[in-house]
N, C-alpha and C positions, 0 to 999 in steps of 0.2 A: 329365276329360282336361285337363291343363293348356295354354293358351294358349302361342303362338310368341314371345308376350309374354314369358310366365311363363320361360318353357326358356331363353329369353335373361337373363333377371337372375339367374335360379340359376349359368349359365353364367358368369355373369363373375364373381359371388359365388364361386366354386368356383374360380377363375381367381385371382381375388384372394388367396384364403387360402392359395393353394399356394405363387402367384409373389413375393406380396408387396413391392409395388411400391411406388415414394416416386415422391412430388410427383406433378403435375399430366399431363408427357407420360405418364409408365408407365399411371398411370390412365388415360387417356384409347384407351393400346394395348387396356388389358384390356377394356375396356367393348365399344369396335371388337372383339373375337377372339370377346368374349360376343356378340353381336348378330350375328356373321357364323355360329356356330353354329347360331342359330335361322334365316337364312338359308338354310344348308343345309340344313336340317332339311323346312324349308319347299319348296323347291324339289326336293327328294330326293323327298316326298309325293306335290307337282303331276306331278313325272313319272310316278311309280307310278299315277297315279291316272289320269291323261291329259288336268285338266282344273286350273282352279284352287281353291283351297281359300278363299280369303277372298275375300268379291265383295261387291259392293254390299247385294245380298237377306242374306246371313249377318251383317255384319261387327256388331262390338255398338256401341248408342249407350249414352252413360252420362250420367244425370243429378244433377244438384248437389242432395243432399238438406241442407235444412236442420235440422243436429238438435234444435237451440233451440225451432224450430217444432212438429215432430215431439211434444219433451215438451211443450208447451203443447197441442197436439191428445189429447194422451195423459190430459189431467187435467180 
């Protein structure tokens, strides 16, 4: 299942390629209409659901792998 992350960059990606927008304000609408997507998205869920979907206990942490090191561990 893809992340509220994920539904939001496709979103505006998909947004982008349709509307095709110049310079920096357009951009910055499309990105805002992608992310407000995944907002609803989100919030459409929490209601259905009756509780919240991303909480402390769930959410993901990500750690900085370094690849360099990684091939030097590898050999």
């Amino acid at each position: 299942m893809a992340s509220f992350t994920d539904l939001g960059e496709i979103a505006t990606r998909e947004l982008v390629k349709t509307h095709k927008p110049h310079g920096l304000k357009e951009n910055k609408e499309m990105a805002k209409a992608g992310g407000n997507v995944a907002k609803v998205a989100k919030d459409n869920l929490e209601e259905k659901l009756g509780k919240p979907v991303i909480t402390k206990q769930n959410n993901l942490t990500y750690k900085y792998v370094d690849n360099e090191k990684l091939i030097e561990d590898e050999k």
